[in-house]
N, CA and C atoms as an extended XYZ file, in Angstrom:
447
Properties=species:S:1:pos:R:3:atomname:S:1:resname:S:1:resid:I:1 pbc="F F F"
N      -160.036       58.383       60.487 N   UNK     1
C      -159.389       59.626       60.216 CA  UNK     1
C      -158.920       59.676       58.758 C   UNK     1
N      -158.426       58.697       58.012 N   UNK     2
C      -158.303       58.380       56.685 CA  UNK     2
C      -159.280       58.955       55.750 C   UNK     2
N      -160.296       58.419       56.403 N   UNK     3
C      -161.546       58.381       55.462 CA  UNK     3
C      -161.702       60.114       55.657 C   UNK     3
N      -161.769       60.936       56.513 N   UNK     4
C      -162.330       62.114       56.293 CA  UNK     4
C      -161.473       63.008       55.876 C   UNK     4
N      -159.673       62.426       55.728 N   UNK     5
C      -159.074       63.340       54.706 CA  UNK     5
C      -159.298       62.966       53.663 C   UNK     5
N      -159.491       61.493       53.238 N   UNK     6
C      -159.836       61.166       51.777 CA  UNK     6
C      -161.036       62.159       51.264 C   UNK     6
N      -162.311       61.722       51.993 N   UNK     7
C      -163.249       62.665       51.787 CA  UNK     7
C      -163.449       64.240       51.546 C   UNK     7
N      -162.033       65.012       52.410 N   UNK     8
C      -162.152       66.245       52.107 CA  UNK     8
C      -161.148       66.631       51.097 C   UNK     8
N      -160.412       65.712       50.954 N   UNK     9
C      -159.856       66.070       49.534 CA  UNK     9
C      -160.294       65.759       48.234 C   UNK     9
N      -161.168       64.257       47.927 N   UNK    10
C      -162.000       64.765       47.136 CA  UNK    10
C      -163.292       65.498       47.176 C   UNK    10
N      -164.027       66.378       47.889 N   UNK    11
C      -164.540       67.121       47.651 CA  UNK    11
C      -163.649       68.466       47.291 C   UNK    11
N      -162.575       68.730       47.535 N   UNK    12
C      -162.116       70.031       47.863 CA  UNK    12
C      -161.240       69.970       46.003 C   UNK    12
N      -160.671       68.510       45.444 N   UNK    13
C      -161.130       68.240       44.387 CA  UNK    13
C      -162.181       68.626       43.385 C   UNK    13
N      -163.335       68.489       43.694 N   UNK    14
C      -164.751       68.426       43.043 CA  UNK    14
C      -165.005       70.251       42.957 C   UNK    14
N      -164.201       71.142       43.968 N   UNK    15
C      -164.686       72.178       43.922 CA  UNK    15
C      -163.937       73.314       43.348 C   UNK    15
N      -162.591       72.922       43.274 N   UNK    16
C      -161.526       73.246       42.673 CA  UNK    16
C      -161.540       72.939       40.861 C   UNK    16
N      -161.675       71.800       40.340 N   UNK    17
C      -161.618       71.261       38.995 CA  UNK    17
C      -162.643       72.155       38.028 C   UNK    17
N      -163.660       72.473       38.418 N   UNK    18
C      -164.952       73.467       37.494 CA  UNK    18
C      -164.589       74.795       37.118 C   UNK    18
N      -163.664       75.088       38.198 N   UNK    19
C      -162.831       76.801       38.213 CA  UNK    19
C      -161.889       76.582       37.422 C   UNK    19
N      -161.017       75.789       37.187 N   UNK    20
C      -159.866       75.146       36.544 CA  UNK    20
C      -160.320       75.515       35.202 C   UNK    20
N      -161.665       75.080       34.920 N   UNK    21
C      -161.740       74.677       33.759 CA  UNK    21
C      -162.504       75.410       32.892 C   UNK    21
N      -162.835       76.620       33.997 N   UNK    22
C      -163.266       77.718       32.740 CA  UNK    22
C      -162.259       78.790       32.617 C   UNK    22
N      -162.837       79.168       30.987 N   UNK    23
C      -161.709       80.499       30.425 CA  UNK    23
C      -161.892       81.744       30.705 C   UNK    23
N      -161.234       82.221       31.086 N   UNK    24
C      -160.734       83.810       31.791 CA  UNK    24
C      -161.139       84.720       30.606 C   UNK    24
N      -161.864       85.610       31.482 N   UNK    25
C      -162.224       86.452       29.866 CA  UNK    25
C      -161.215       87.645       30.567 C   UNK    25
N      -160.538       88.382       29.406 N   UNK    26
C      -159.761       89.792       30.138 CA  UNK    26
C      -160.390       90.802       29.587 C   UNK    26
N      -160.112       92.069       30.460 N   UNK    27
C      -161.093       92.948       29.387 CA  UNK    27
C      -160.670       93.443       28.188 C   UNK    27
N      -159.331       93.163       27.278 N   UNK    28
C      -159.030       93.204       26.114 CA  UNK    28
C      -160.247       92.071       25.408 C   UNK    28
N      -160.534       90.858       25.458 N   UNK    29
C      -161.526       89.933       24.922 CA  UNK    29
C      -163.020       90.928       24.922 C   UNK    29
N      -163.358       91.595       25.549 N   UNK    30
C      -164.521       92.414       25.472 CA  UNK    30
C      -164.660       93.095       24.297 C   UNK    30
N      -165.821       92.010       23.304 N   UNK    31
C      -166.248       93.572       22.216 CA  UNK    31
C      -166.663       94.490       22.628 C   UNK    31
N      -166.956       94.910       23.569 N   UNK    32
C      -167.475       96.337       23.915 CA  UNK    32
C      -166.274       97.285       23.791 C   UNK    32
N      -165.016       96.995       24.342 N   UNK    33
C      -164.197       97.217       24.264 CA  UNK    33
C      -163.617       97.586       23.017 C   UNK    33
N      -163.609       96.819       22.112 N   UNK    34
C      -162.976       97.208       20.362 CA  UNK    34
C      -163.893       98.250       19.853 C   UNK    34
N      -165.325       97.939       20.191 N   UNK    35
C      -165.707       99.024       19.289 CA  UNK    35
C      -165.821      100.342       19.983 C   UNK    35
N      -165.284      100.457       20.834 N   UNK    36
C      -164.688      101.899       21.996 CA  UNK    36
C      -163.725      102.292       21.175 C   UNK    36
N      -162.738      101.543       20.916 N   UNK    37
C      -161.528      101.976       20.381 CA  UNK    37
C      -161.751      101.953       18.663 C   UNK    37
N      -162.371      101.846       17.959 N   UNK    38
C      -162.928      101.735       16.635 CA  UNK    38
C      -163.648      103.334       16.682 C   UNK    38
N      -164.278      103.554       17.964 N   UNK    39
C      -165.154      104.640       17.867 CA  UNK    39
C      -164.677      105.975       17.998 C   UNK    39
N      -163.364      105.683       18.890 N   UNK    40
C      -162.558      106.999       18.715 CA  UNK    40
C      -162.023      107.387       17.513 C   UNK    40
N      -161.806      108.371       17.008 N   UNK    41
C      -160.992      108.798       15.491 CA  UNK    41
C      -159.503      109.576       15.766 C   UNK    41
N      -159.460      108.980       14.911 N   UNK    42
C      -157.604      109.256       15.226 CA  UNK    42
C      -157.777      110.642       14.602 C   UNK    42
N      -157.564      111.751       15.568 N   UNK    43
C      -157.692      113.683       15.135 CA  UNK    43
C      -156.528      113.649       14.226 C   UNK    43
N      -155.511      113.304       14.135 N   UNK    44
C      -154.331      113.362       13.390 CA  UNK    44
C      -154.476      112.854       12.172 C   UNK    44
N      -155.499      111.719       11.653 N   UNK    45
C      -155.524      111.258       10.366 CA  UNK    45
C      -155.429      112.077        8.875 C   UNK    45
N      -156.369      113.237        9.054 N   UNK    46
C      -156.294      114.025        8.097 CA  UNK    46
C      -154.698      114.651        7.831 C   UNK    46
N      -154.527      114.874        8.948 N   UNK    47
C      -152.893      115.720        8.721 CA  UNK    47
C      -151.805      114.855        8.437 C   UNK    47
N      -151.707      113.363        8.999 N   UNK    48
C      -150.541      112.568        8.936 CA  UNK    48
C      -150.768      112.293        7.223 C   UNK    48
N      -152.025      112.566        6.881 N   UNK    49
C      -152.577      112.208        5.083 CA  UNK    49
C      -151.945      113.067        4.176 C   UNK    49
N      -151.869      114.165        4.749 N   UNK    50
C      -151.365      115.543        3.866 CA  UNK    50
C      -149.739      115.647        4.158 C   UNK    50
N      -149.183      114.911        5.934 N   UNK    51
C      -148.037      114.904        5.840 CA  UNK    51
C      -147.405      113.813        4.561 C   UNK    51
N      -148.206      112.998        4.495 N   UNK    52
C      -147.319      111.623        3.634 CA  UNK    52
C      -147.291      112.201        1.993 C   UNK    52
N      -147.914      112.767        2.065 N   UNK    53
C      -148.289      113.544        0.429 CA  UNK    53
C      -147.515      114.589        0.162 C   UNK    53
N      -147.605      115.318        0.841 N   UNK    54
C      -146.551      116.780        0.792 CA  UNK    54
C      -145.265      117.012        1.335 C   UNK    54
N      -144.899      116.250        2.259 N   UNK    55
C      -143.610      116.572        3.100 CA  UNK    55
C      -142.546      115.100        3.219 C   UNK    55
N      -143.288      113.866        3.017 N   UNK    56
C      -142.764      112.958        3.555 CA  UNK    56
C      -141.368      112.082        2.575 C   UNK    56
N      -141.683      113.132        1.563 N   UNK    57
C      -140.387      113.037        0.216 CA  UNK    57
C      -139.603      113.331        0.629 C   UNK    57
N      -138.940      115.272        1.605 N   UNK    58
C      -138.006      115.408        1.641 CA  UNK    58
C      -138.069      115.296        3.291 C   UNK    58
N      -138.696      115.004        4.016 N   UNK    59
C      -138.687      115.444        5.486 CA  UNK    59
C      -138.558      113.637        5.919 C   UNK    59
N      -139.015      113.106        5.215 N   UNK    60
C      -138.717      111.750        5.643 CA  UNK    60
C      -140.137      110.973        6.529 C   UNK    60
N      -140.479      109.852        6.302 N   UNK    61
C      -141.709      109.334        7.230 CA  UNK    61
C      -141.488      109.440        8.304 C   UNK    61
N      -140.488      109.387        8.954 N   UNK    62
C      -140.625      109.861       10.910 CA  UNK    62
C      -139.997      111.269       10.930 C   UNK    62
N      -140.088      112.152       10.120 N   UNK    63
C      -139.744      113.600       10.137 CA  UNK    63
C      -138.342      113.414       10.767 C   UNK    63
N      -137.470      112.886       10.052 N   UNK    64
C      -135.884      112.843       10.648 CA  UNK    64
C      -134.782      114.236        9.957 C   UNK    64
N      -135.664      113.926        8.763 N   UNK    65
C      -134.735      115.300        7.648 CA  UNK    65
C      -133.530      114.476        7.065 C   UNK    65
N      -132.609      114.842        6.690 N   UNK    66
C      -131.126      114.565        6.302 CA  UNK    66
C      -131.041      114.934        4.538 C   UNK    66
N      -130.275      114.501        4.558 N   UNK    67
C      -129.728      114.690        2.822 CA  UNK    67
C      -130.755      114.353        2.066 C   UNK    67
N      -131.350      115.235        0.709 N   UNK    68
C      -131.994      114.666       -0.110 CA  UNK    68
C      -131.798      114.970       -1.538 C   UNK    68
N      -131.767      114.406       -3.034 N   UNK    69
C      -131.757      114.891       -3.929 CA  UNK    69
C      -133.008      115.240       -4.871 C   UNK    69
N      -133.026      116.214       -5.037 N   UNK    70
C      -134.909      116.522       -5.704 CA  UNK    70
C      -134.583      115.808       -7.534 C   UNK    70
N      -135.647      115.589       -7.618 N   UNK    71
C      -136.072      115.624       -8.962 CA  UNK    71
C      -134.792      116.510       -9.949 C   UNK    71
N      -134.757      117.189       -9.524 N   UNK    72
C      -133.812      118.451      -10.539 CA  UNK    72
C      -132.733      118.533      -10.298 C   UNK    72
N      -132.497      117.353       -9.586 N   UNK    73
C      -130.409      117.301       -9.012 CA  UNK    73
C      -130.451      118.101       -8.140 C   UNK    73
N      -131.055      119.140       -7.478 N   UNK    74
C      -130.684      119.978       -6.580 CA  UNK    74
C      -130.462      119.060       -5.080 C   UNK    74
N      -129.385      119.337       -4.671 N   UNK    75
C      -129.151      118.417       -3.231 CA  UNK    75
C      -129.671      119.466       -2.052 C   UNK    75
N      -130.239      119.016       -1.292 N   UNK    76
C      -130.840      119.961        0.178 CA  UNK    76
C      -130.719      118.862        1.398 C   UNK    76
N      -130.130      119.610        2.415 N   UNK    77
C      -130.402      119.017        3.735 CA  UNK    77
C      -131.259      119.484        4.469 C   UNK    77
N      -132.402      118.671        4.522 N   UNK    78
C      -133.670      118.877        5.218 CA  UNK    78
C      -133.287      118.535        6.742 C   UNK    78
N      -133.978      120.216        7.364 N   UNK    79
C      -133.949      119.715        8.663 CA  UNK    79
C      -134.690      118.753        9.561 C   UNK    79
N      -134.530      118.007       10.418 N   UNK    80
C      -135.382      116.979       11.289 CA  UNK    80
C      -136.265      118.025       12.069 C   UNK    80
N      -137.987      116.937       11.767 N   UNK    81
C      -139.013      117.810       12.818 CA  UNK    81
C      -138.584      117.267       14.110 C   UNK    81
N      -137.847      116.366       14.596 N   UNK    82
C      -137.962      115.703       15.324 CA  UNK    82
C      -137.143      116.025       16.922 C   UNK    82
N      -135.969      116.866       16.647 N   UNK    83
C      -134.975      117.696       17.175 CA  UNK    83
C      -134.183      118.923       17.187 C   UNK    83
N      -133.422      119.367       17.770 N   UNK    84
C      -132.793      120.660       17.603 CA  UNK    84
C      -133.538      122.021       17.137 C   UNK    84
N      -133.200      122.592       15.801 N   UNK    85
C      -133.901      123.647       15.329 CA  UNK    85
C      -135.536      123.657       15.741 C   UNK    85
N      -136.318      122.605       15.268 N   UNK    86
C      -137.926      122.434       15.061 CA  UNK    86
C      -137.941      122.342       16.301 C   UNK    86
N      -137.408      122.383       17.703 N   UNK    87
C      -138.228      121.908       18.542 CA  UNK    87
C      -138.294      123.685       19.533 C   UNK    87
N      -137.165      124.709       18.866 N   UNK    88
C      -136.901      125.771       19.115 CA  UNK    88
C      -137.699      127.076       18.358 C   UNK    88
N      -138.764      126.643       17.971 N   UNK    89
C      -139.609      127.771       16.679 CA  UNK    89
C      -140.875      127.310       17.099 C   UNK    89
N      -141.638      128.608       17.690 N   UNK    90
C      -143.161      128.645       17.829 CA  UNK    90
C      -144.084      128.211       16.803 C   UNK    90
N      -145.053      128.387       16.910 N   UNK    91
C      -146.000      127.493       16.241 CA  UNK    91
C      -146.226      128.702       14.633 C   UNK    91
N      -145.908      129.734       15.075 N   UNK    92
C      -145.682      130.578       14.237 CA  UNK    92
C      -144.784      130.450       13.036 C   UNK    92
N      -143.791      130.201       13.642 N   UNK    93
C      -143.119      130.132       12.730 CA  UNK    93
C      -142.529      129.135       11.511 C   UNK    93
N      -143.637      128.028       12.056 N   UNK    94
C      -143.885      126.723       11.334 CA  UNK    94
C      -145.025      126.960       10.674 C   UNK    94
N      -145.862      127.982       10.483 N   UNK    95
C      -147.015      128.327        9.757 CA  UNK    95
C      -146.244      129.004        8.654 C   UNK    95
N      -145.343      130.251        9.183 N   UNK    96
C      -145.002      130.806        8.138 CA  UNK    96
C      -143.943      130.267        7.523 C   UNK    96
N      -142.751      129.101        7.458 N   UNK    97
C      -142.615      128.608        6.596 CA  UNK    97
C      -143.175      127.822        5.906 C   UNK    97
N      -144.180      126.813        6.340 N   UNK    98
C      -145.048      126.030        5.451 CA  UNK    98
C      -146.136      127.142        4.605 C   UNK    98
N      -146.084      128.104        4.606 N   UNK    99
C      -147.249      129.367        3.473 CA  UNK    99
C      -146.249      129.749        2.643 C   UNK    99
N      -144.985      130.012        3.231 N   UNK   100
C      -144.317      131.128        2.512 CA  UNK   100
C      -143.191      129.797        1.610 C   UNK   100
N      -142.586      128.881        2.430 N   UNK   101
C      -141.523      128.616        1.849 CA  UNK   101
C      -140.166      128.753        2.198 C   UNK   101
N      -138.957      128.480        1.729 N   UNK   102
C      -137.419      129.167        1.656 CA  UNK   102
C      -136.781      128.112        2.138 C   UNK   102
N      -135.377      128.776        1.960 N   UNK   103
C      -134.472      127.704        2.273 CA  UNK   103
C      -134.840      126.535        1.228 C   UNK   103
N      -135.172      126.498        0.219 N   UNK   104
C      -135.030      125.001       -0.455 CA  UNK   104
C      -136.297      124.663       -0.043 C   UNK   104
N      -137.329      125.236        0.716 N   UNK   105
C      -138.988      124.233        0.765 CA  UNK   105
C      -139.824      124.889        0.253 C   UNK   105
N      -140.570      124.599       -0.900 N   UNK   106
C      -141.929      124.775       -1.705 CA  UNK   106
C      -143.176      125.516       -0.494 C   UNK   106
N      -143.636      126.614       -1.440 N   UNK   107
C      -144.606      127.564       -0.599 CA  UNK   107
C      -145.715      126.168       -0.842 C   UNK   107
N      -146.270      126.273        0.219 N   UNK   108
C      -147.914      125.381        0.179 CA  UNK   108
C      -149.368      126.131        0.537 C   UNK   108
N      -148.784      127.341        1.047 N   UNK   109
C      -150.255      128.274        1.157 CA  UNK   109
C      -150.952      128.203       -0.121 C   UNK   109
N      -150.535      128.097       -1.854 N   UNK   110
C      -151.754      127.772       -2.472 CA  UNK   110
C      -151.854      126.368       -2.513 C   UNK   110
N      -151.568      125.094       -1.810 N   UNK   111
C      -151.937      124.204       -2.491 CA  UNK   111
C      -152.320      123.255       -1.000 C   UNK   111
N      -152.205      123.912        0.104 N   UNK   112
C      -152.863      123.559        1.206 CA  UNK   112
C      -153.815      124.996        1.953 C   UNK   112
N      -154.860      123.980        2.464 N   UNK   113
C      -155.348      125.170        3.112 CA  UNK   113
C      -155.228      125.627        4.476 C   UNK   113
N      -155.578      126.762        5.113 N   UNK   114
C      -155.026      127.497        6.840 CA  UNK   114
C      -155.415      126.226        7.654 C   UNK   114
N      -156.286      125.523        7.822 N   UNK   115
C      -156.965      124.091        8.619 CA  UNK   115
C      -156.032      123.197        8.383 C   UNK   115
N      -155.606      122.772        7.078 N   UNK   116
C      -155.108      121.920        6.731 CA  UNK   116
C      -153.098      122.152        7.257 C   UNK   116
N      -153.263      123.296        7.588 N   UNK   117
C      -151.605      123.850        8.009 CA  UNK   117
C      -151.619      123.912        9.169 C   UNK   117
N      -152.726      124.378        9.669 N   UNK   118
C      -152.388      124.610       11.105 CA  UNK   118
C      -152.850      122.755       11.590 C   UNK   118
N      -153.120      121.993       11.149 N   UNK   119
C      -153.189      120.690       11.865 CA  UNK   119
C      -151.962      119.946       10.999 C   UNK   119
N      -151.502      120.528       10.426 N   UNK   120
C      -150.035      119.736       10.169 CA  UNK   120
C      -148.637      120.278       11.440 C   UNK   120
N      -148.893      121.545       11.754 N   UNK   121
C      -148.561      121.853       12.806 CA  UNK   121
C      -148.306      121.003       13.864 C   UNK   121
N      -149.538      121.069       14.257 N   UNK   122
C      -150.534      120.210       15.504 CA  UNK   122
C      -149.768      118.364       15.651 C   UNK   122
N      -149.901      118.472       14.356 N   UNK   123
C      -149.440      116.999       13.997 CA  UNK   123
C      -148.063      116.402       14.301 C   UNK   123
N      -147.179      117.523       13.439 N   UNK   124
C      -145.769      117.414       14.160 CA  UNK   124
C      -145.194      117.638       15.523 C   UNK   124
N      -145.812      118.469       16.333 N   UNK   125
C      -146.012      118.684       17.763 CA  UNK   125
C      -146.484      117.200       18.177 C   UNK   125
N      -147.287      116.398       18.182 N   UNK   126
C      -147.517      115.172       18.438 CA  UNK   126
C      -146.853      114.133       18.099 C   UNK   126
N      -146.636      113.746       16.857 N   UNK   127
C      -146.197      112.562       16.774 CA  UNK   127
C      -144.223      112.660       16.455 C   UNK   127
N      -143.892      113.663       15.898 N   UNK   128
C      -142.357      113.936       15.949 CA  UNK   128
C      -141.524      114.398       16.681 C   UNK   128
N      -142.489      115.788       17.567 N   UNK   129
C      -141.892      115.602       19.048 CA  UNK   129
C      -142.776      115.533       20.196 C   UNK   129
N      -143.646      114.534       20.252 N   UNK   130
C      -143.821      113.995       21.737 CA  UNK   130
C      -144.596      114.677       22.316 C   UNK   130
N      -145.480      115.562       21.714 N   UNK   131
C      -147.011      116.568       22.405 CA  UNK   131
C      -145.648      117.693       22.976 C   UNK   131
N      -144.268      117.927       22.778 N   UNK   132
C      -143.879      118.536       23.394 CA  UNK   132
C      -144.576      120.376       23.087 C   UNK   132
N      -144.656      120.872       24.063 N   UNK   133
C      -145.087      122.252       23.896 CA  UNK   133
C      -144.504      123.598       23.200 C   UNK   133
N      -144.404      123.873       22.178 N   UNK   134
C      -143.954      124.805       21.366 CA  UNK   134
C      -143.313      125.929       22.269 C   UNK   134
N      -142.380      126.678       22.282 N   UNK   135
C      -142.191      127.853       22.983 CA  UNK   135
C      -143.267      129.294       21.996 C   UNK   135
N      -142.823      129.968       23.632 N   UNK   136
C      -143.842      130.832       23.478 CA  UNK   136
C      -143.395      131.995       22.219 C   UNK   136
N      -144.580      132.382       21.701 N   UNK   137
C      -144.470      133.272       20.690 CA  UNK   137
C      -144.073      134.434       20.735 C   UNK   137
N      -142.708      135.143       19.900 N   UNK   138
C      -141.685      135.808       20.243 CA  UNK   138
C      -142.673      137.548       20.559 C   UNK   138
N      -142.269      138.334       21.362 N   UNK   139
C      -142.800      139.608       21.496 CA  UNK   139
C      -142.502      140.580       20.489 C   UNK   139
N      -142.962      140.800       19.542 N   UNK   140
C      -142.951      141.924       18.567 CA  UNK   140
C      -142.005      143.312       18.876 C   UNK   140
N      -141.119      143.907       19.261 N   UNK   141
C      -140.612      144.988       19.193 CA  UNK   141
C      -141.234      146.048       18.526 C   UNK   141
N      -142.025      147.251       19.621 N   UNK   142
C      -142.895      148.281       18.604 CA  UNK   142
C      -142.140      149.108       17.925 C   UNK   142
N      -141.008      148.885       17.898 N   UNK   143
C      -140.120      149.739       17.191 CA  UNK   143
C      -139.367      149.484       15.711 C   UNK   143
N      -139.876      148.138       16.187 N   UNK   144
C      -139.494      147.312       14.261 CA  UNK   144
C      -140.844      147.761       13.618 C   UNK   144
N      -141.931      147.907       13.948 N   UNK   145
C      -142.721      147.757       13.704 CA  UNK   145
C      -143.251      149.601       13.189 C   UNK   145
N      -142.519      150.223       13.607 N   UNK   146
C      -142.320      151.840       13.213 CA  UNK   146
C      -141.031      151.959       12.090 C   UNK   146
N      -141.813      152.895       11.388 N   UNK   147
C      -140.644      153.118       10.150 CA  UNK   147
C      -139.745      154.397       10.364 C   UNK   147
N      -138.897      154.046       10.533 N   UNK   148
C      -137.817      155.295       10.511 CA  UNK   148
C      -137.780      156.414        9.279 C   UNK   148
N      -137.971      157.765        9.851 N   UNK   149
C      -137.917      158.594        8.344 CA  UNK   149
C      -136.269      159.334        8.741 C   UNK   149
């Protein structure tokens, strides 16, 4: 009786030790895998390019805003893309201050183009607040829109 637990434990040994001893591939280790993720393109690249260039002076690299002093001593508190006000203004109305300007921010309609604005948009909707969904775009009053004589 010795002998045939000896025996089945080293075989059960012998069958166990070969599994032991090879390496686990996970599917992160899969090149197929990297160049999946190599192959996708980050849609945001162009815009996070134009954010770091144009905005990221006074708006800050994670679009936080706060105190800034320009070039010309002028002090401005830039608002955060990230909360409060920006997360309360349609997509509209982040077009038309980035064309037009005010409040202390430089017009960019000549020095960016409508593609290049409307995916800076797009951009801040994603990465500053969270894909959160813009509210809806305000209803025109046909009566502002008539001139009183």
């Amino acid at each position: 009786m010795n002998v045939r637990r000896l025996v089945l434990l080293a075989l059960s040994l012998a069958l166990l030790t070969p599994a032991c001893n090879k390496t686990s591939r996970s599917t992160n280790s899969d090149p197929r895998s990297a160049s999946n993720a190599a192959a996708t393109p980050d849609e945001f690249a162009d815009a996070r390019a134009t954010f770091v260039k144009n905005c990221k002076t006074c708006h800050g690299e994670q679009g936080n805003g706060g105190p800034v002093k320009l070039e010309d001593g002028t002090k401005l508190k830039v608002p955060s893309l990230r909360e409060g006000h920006a997360l309360r203004h349609p997509d509209s109305d982040f077009l038309k201050q980035i064309n037009k300007g005010g409040d202390g921010m430089p017009a960019f309609k000549d020095k960016l183009a409508p593609p290049q604005i409307n995916d800076l948009v797009r951009f801040i909707r994603h990465d500053f607040q969270g894909g959160a969904t813009p509210p809806p775009e305000r209803m025109r009053s046909p009566m502002k829109d008539m001139k009183m004589k």
